[in-house]
N, CA, C and O atoms as a GROMACS GRO file, in nm:
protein
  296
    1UNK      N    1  -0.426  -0.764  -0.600
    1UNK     CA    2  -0.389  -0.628  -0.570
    1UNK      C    3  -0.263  -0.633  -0.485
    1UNK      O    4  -0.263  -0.677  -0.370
    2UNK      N    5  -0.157  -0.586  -0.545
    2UNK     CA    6  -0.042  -0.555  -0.469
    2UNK      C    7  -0.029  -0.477  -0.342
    2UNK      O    8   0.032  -0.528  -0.248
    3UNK      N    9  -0.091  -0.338  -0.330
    3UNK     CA   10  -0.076  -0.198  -0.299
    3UNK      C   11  -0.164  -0.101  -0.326
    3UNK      O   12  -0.179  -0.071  -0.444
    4UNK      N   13  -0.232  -0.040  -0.234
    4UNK     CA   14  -0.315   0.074  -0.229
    4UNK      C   15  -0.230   0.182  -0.198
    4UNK      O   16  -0.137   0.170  -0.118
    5UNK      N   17  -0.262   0.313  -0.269
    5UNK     CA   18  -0.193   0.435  -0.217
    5UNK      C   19  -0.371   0.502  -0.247
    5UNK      O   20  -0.474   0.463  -0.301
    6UNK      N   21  -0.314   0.642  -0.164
    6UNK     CA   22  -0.384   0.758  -0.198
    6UNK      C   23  -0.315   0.877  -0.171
    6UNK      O   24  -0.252   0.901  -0.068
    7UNK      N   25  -0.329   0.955  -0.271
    7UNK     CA   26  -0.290   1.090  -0.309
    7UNK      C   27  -0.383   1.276  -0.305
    7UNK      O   28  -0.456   1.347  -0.374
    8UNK      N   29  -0.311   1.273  -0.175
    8UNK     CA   30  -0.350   1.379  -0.168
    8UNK      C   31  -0.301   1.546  -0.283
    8UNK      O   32  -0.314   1.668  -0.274
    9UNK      N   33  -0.248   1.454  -0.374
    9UNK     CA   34  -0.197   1.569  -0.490
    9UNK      C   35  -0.167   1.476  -0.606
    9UNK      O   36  -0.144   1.355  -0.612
   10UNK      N   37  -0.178   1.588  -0.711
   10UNK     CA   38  -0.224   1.506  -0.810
   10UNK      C   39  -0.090   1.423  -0.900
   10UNK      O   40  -0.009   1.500  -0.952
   11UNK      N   41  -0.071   1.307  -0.915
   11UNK     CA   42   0.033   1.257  -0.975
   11UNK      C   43   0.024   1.223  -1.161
   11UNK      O   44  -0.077   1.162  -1.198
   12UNK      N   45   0.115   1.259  -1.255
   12UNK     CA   46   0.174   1.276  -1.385
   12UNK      C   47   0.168   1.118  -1.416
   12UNK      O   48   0.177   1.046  -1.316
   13UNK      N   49   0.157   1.066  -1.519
   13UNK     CA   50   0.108   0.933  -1.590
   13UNK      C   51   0.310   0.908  -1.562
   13UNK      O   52   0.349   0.802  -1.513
   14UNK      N   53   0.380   0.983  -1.589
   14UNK     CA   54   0.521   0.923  -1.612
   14UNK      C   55   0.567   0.910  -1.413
   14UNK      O   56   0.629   0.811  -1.374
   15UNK      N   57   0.536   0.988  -1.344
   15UNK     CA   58   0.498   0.928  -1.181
   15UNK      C   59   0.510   0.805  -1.137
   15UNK      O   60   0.586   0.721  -1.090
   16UNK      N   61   0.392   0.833  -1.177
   16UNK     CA   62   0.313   0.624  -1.116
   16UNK      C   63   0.374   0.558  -1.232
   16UNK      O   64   0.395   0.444  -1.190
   17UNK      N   65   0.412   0.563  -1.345
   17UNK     CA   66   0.544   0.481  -1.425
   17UNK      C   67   0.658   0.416  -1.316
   17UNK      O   68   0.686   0.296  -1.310
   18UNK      N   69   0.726   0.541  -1.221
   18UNK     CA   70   0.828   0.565  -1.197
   18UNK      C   71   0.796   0.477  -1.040
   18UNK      O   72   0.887   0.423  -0.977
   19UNK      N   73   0.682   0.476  -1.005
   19UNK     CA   74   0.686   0.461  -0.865
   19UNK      C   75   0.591   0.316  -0.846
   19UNK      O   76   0.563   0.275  -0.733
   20UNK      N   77   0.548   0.246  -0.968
   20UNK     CA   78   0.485   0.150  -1.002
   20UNK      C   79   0.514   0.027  -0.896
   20UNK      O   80   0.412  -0.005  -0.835
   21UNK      N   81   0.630  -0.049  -0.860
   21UNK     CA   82   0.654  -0.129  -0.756
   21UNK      C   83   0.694  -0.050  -0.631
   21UNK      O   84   0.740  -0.135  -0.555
   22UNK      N   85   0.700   0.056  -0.578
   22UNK     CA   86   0.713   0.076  -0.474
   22UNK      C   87   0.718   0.213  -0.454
   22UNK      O   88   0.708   0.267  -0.564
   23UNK      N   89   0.729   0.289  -0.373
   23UNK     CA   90   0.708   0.421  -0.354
   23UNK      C   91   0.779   0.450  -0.192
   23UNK      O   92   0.763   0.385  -0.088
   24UNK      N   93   0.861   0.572  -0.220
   24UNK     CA   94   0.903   0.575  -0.057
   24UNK      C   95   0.746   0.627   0.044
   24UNK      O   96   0.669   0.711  -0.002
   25UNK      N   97   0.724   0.568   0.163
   25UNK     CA   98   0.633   0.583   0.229
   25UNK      C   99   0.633   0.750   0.307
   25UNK      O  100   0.536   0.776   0.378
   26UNK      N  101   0.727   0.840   0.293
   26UNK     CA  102   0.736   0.962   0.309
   26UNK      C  103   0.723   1.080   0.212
   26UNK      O  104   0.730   1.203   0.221
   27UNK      N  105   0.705   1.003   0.132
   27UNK     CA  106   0.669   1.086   0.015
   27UNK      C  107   0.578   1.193  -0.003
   27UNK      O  108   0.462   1.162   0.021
   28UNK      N  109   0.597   1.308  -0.038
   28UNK     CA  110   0.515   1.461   0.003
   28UNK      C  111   0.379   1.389  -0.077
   28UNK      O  112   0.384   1.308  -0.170
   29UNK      N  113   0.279   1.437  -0.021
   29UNK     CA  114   0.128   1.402  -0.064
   29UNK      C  115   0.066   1.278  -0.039
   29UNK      O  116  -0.057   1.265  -0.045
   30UNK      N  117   0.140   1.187  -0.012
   30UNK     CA  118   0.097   1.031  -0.005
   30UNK      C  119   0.044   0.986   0.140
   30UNK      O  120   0.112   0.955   0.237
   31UNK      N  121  -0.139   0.994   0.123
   31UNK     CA  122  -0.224   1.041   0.252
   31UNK      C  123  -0.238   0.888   0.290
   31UNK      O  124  -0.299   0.877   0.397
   32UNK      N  125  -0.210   0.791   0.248
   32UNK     CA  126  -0.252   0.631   0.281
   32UNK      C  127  -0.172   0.533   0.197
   32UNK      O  128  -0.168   0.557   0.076
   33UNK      N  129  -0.127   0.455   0.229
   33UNK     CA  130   0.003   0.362   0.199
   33UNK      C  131  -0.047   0.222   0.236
   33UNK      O  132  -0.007   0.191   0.348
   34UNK      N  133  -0.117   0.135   0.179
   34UNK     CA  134  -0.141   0.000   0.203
   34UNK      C  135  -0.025  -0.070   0.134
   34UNK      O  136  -0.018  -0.053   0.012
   35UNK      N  137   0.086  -0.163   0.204
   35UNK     CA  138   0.176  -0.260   0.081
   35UNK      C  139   0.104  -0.360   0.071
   35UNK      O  140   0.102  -0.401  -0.045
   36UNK      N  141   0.023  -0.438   0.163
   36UNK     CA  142  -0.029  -0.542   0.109
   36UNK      C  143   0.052  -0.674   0.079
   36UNK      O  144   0.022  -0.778   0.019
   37UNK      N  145   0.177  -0.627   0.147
   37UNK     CA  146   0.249  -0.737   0.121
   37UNK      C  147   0.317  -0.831   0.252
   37UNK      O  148   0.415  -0.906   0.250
   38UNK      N  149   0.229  -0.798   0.360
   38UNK     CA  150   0.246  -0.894   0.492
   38UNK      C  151   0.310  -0.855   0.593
   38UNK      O  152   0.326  -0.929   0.691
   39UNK      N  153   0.378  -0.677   0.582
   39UNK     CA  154   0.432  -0.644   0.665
   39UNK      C  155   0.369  -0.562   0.745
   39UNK      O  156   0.436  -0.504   0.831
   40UNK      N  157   0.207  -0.534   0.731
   40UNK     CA  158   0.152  -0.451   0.795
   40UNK      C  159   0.094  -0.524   0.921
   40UNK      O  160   0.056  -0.641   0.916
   41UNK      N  161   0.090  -0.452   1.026
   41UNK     CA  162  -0.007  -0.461   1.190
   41UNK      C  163  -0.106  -0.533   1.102
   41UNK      O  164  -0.124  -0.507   0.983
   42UNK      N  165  -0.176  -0.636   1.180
   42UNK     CA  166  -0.286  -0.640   1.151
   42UNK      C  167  -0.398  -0.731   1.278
   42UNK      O  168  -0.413  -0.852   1.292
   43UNK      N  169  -0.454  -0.632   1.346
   43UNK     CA  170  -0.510  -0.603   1.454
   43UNK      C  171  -0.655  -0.613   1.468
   43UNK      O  172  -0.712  -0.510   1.432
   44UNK      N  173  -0.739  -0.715   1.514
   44UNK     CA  174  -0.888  -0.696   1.494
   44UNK      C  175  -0.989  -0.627   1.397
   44UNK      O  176  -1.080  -0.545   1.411
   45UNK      N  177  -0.934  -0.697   1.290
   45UNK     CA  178  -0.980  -0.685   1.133
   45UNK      C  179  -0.933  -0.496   1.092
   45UNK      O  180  -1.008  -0.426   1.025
   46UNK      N  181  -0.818  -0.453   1.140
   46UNK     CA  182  -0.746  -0.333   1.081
   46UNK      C  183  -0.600  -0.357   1.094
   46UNK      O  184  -0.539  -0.422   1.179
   47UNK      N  185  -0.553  -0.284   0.978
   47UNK     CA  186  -0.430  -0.247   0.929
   47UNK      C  187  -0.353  -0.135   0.911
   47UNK      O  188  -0.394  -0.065   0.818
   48UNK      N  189  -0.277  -0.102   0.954
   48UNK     CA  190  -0.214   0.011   0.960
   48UNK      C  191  -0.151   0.047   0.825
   48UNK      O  192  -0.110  -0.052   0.765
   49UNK      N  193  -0.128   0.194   0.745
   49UNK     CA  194  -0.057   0.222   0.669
   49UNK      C  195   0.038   0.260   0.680
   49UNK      O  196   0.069   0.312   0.787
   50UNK      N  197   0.166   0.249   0.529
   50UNK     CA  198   0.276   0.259   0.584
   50UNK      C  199   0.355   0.371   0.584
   50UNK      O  200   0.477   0.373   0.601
   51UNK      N  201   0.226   0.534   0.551
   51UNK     CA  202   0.251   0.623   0.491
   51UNK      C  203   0.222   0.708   0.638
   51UNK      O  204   0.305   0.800   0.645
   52UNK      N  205   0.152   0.708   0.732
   52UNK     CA  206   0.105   0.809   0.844
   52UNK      C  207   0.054   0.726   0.972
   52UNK      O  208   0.012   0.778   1.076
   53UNK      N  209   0.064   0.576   0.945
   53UNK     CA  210   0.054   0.483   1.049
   53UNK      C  211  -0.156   0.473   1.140
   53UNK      O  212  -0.206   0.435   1.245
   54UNK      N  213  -0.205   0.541   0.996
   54UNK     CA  214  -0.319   0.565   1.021
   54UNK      C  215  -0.375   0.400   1.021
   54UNK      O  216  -0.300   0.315   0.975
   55UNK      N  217  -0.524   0.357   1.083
   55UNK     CA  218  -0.581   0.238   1.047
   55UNK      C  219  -0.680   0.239   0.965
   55UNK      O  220  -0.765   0.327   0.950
   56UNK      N  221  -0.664   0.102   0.890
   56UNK     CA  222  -0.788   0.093   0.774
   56UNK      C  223  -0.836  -0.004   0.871
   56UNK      O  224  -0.780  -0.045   0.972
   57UNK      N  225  -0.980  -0.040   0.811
   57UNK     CA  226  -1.084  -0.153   0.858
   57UNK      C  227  -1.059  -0.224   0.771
   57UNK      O  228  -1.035  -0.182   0.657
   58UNK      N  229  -1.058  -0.352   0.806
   58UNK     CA  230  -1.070  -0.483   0.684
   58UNK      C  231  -1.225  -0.526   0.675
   58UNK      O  232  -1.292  -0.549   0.575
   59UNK      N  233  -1.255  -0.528   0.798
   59UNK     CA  234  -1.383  -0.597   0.818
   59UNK      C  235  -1.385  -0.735   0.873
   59UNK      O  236  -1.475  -0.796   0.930
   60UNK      N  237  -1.240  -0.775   0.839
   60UNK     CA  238  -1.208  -0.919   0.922
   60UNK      C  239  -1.174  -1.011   0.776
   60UNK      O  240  -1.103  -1.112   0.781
   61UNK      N  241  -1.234  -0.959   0.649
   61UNK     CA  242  -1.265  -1.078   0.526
   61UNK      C  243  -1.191  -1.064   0.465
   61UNK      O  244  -1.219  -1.097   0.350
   62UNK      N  245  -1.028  -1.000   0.488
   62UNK     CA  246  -0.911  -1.047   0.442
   62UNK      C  247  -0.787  -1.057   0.512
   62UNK      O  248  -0.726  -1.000   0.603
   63UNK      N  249  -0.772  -1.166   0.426
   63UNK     CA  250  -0.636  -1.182   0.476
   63UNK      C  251  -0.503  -1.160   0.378
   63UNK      O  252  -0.509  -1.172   0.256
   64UNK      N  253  -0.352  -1.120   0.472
   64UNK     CA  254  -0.330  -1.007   0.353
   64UNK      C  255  -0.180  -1.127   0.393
   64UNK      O  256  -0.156  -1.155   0.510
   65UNK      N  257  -0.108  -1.177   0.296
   65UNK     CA  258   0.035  -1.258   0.318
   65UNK      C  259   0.147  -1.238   0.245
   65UNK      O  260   0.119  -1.163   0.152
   66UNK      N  261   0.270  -1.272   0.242
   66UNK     CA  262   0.366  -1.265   0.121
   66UNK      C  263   0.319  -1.397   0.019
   66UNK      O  264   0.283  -1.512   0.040
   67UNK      N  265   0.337  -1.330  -0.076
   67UNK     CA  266   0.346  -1.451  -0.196
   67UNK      C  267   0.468  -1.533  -0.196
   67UNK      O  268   0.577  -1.483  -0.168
   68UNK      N  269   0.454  -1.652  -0.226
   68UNK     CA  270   0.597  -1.746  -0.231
   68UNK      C  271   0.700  -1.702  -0.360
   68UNK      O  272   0.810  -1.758  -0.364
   69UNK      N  273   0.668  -1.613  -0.454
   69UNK     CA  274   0.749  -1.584  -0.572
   69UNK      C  275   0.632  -1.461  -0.593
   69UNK      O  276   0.514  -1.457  -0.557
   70UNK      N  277   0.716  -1.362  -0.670
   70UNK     CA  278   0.680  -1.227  -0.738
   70UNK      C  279   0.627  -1.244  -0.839
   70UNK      O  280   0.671  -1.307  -0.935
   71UNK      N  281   0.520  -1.188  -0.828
   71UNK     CA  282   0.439  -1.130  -0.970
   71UNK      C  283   0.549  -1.025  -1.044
   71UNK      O  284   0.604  -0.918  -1.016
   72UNK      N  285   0.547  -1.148  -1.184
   72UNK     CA  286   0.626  -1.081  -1.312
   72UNK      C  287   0.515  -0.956  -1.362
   72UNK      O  288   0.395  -0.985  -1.368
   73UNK      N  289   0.562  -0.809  -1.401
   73UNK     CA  290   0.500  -0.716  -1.456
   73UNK      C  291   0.597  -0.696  -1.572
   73UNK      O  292   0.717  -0.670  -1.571
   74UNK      N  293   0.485  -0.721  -1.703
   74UNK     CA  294   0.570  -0.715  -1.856
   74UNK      C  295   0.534  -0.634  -1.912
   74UNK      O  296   0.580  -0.611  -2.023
   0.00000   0.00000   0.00000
């Protein structure tokens, strides 16, 4: 899993086409923003999002890093 979002409004199949690797984190409706990609706080098993700076719980049973090379999407 790359990236969690959640949407507080409803997004068009050609959207999430458009916003598939990344999404600006200010984006009108976008209630939770996980990147998942190592740049988030990560604070006594929680993580901050990068959309309202709210915290998720991990629970402690992950750990979240950069990959050494990008996942190809074909």
């Amino acid at each position: 899993m790359s990236e969690v979002r959640v949407w507080s409004v409803v997004r068009t199949e050609n959207q999430l086409k458009q916003n598939m690797l990344g999404v600006d984190p200010t984006s009108e409706g976008l209630a939770l923003y996980y990147k998942l990609d190592g740049t988030e706080i990560q604070e006594d098993g929680k993580i901050k999002d990068a959309a309202k700076g709210l915290n998720g719980t991990t629970g402690g049973s992950i750990t979240i890093k950069t990959l050494d090379a990008p996942i190809a999407i074909n």
